[in-house]
C-alpha positions in Angstrom: 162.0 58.8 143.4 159.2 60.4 141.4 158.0 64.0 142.6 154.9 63.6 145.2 151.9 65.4 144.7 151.2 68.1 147.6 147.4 67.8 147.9 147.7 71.0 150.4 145.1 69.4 152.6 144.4 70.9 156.1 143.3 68.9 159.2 139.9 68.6 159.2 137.8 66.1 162.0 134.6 64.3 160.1 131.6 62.7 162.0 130.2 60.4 159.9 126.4 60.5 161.0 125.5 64.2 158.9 124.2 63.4 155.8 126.2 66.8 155.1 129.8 64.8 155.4 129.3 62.7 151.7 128.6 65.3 149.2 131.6 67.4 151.1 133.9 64.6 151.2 133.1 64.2 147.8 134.3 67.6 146.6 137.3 67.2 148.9 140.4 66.9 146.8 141.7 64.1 148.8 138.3 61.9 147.7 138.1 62.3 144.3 139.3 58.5 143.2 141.1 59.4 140.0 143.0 62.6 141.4 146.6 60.9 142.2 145.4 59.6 138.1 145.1 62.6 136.7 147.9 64.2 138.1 150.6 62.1 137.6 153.1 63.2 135.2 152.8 61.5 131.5 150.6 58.8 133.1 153.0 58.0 135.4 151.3 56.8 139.0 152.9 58.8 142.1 154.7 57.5 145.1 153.6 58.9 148.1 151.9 57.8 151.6 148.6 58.9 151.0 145.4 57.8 152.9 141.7 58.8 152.8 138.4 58.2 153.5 136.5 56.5 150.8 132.8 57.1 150.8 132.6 55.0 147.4 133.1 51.6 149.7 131.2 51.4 152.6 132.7 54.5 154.6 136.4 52.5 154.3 139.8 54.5 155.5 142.5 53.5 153.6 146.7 54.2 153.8 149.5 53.6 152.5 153.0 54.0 151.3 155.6 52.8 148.9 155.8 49.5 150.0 152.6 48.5 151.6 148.8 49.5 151.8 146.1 48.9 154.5 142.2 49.8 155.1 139.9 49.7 158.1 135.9 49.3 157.4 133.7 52.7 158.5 130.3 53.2 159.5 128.7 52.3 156.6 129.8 48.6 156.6 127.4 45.8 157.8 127.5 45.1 161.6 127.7 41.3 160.9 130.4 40.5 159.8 133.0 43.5 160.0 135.3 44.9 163.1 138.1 47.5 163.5 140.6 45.1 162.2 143.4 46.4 160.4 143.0 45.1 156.6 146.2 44.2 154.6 146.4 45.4 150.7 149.1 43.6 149.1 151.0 45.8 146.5 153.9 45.3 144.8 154.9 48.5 143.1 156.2 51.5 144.7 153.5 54.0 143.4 150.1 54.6 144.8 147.3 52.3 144.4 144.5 53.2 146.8 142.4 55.0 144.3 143.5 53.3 141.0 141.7 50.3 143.0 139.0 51.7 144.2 138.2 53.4 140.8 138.2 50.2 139.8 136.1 48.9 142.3 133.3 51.6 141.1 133.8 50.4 137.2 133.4 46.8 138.2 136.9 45.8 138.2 137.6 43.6 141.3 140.8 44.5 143.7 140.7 40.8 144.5 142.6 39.9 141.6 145.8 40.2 141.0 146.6 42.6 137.4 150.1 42.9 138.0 150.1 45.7 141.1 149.1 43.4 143.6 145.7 42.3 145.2 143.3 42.1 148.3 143.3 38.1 149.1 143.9 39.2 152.8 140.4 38.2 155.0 140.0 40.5 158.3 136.5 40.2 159.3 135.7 40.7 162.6 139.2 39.5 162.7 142.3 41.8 164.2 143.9 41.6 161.3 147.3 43.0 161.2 147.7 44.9 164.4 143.9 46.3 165.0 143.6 45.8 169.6 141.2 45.4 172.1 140.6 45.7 175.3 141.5 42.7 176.9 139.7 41.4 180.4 140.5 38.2 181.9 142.0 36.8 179.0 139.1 38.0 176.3 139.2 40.7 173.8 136.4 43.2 173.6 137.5 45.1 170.1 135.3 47.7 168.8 133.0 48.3 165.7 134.3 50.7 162.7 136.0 54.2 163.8 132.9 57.0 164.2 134.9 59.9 162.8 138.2 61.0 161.1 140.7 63.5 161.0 143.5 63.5 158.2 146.4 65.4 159.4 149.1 65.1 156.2 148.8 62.9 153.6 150.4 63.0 149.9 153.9 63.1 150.8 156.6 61.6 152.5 154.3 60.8 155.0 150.6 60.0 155.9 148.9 60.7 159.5 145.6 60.5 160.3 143.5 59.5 163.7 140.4 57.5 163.9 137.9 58.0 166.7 136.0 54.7 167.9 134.1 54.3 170.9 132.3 51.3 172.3 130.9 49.8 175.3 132.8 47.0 177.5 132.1 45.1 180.7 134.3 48.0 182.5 132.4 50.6 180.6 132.8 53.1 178.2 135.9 53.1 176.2 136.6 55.5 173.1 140.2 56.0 171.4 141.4 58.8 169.4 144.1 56.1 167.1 146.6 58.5 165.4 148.2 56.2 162.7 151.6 57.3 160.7 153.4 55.8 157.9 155.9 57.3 156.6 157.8 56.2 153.1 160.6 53.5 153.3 158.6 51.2 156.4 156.4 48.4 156.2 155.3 49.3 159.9 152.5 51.8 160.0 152.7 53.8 164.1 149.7 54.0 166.4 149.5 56.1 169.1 146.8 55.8 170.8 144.5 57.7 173.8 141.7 56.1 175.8 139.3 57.2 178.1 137.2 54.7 180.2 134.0 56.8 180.8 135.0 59.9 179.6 138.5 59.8 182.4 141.9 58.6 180.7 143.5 55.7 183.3 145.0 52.7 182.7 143.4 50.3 180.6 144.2 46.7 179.7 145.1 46.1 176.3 145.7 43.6 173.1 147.1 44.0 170.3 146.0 41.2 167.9 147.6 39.3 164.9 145.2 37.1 163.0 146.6 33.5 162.5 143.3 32.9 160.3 141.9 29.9 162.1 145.5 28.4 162.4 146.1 28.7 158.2 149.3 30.9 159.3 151.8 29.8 161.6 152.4 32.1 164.8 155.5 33.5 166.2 156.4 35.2 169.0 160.0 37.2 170.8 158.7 38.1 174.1 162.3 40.4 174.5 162.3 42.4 171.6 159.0 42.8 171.9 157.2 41.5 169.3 154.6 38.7 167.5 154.5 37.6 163.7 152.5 35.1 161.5 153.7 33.4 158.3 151.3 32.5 156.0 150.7 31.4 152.4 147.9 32.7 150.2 148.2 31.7 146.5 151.3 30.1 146.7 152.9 33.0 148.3 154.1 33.9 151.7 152.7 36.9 153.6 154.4 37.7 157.0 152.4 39.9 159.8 153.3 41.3 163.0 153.3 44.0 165.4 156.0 45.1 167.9 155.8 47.2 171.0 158.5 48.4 173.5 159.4 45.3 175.4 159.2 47.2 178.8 155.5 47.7 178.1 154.9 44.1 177.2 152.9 42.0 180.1 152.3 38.7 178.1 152.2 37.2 174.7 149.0 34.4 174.3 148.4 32.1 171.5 144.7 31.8 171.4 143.1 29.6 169.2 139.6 29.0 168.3 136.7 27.2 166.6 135.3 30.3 165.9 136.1 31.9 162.3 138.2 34.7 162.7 138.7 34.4 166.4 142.0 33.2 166.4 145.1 35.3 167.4 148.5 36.1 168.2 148.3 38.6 171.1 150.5 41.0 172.7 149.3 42.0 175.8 150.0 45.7 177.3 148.1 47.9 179.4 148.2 52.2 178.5 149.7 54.6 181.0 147.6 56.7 183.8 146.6 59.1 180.6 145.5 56.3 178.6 148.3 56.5 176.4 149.3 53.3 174.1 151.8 53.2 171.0 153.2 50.2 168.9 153.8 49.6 165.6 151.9 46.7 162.8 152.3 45.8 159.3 153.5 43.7 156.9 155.6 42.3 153.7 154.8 40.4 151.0 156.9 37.4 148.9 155.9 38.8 145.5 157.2 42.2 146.8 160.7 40.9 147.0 162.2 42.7 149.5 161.3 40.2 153.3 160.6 36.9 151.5 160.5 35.0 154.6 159.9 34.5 158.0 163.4 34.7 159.7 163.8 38.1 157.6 160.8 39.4 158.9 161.2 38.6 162.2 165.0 40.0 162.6 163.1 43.3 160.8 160.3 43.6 163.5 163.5 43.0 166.4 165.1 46.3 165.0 162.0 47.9 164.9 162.4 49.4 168.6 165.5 50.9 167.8 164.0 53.0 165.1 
């Protein structure tokens, strides 16, 4: 394995409403989008898990490892049209790609097409996506918007960890999350754990973790005793499995909802968080061009061993 950059970065918590945050963001080390470029030995791109936020795009976050790459919108996205789903980035090379795309993004090169590293054909929307939950009261998700704030807590080595802060109002009231994500190298599950508070107290809260079957385009799965829910679809001409697995002692239901609504239409594992508002689970991903889970029964034997890990 290639040597990973050590970015040194220190935790630091961002509010996204100063002015102040973008031009400090900017001169951050971890937000320059050629940096991992740069240094990279003879030209070489590095493999790490690395994630940042990305001012260049809307306020995104973006993560990833050696075998798979995700985003979630920010602040700065249009309220039409975009959620806290969890979007999937489709790579197929072991190196990091989040800022060779988005440099690309700011030349004018589009990550929508495939140039040989993989591609973004994955829609979320105001979707789930892979793994993104919601509160969930008799039997309909109330998600939130895009995350308020970060905190990056290691990134740029054997290991990313970050937490996103969203808050949002539901018919039981005020709910915000602090969602600490990991992903470590060698997993194409990325961990949440997760704290809520319903008007500003932690108790229990209701809650679903979603699985987008793209109005019924992918074809839904579910193992209600290991614990987990998948979707197999194919974009392109190739397969793309999705899932996300929780402890199967935590797991209160698994519901198929469909709907005529774009984007509405879900796998769901449905959970509720301890007295302190506590949730985790794991989410994620693999991709047929990849060549490592090329299909469904592959994927769904990996999620079954992902409790034991």
């Amino acid at each position: 394995m290639k040597k990973l950059i050590q970015h040194g970065l220190k935790p630091v918590t961002v509010a996204l409403s100063a002015v102040a945050l973008l031009s400090a963001c900017a001169s951050s080390p971890q937000q320059s989008a050629a940096d991992n470029i740069k240094q990279s030995k003879n030209g070489t791109p590095v493999v790490m898990a690395y994630g940042r936020y990305v001012p260049e795009r809307r306020d995104d976050f973006a993560w990833e490892n050696d075998k798979v790459a995700f985003r979630v919108y920010g602040p700065a996205a249009p309220i039409k049209g975009h959620s806290s789903g969890v979007d999937a980035w489709l790579k197929k090379v072991d190196y990091s790609i989040i800022d060779r795309w988005y440099k690309g993004y700011t030349e004018g090169r589009s990550y929508h097409e495939d140039r040989g590293e993989g591609y973004d054909p994955y829609h979320t929307g105001i979707s789930r996506g892979v793994g993104g939950s919601a509160v969930w009261i008799d039997g309909q998700a109330y998600p939130a918007h895009t995350y308020k704030s970060f905190k990056v807590l290691e990134s740029g080595t054997d290991k990313v960890k970050f937490t996103l802060t969203y808050q949002w109002e539901t018919p039981l009231g005020k709910v915000k999350e602090l969602k600490t994500i990991t992903l470590p190298l060698g997993t194409h599950l990325y961990t949440v754990n997760s704290k809520f508070t319903l008007n500003d107290k932690p108790t229990y809260l209701p809650i679903a973790i979603g699985i987008a079957t793209h109005d019924e385009k992918a074809k839904a799965y579910s193992n209600k005793a290991n614990g987990h829910v998948s979707a197999w679809e194919v974009i392109h001409g190739n397969g793309l499995a999705t899932g996300a697995v929780i402890d199967p002692n935590l797991l209160e239901d698994i519901k198929h909802v469909t709907s005529q609504v774009r984007d509405e239409s879900h796998i769901w594992l449905i959970t509720k968080t301890n007295a302190q508002g506590e949730l985790s689970y794991k989410a994620g991903f693999a991709w047929q061009p990849a060549g490592e889970i090329t299909s469904i029964e592959q994927w769904q034997n990996y999620l079954s061993k992902a409790n034991a890990k």
